[in-house]
C-alpha positions as CSV (number, residue, x, y, z in Angstrom):
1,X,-1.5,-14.2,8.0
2,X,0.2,-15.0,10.8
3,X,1.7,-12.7,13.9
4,X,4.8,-13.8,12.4
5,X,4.8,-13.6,8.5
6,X,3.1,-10.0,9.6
7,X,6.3,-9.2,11.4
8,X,8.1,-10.7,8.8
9,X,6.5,-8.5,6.0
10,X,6.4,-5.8,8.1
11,X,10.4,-5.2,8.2
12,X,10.9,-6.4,4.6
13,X,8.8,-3.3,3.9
14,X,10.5,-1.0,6.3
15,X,13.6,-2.1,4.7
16,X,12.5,-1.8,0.9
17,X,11.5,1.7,1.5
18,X,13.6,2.7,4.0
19,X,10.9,3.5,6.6
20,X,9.9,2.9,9.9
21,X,6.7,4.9,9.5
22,X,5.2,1.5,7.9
23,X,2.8,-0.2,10.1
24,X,1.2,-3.8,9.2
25,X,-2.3,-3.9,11.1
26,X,-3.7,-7.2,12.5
27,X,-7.4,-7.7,11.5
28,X,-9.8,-6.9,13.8
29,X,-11.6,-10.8,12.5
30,X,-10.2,-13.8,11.5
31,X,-10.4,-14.1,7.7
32,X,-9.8,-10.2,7.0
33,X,-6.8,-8.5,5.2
34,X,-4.1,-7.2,6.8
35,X,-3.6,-3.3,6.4
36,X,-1.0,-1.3,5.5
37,X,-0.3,1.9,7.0
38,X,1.7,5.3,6.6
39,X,1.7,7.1,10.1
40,X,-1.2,5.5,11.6
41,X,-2.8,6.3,8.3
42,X,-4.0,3.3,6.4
43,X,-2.9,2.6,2.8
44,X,-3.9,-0.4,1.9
45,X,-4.4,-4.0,2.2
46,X,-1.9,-7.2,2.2
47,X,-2.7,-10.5,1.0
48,X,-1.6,-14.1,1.3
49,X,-1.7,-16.4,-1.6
50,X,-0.1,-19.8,-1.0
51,X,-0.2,-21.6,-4.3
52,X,1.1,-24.9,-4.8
53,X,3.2,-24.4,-1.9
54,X,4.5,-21.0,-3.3
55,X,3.6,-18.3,-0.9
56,X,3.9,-14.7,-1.3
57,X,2.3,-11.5,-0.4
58,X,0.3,-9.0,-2.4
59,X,0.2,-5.3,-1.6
60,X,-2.3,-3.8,-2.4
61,X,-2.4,0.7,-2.0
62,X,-5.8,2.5,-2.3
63,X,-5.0,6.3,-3.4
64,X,-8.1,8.4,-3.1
65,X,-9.2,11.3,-5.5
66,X,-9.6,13.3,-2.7
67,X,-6.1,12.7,-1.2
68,X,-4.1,13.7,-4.2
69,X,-3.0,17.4,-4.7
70,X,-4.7,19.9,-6.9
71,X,-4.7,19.0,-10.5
72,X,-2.7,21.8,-12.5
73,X,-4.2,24.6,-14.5
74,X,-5.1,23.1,-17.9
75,X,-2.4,24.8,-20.6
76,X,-4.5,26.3,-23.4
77,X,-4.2,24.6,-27.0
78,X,-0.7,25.2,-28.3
79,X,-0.2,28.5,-30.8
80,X,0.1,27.6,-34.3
81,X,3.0,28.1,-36.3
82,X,2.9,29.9,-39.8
C-alpha cells in the first residue's frame, strides 16, 4: 500500500469506529502487510487486493487466547423437573 491509501484507510477506520486511537503502521520492508493498531498496540494486519481493477482492503484482527478475559464458571447440568 501506499503512504496515501494508508492515510486514506487510516481515517475511513477512525471514522467507522469513531476512534482516533487507530493507528495504520508502515511495514518495516517492502512487500509486508500493513498493521493495525489499538493504542500503540497492534491488532492486526491490512491487505490490498486489486482485482480486475477493483481494489479494496482486507482487515484482518488476531485476538489471542491469552488476551481475552476469564472464561466464566461452568453452570452445573440443569435440575430436572418431575
Amino acid at each position: 500500500m501506499t503512504p496515501t491509501e494508508i492515510t486514506r484507510v487510516q481515517t475511513y477506520l477512525r471514522r467507522l469506529f469513531g476512534s482516533e486511537k487507530i493507528k495504520l503502521v508502515p511495514p518495516a520492508r517492502k512487500g509486508m502487510s500493513v498493521e493495525l493498531a489499538v493504542d500503540e498496540e497492534v491488532i492486526g494486519t491490512i491487505h490490498r487486493d486489486d482485482e480486475e481493477g477493483e481494489v479494496s482492503y482486507a482487515v484482518h484482527i488476531t485476538v489471542l487466547e491469552e488476551d481475552l478475559p476469564p472464561a466464566p464458571a461452568a453452570a452445573g447440568p440443569a435440575p430436572r423437573r418431575k
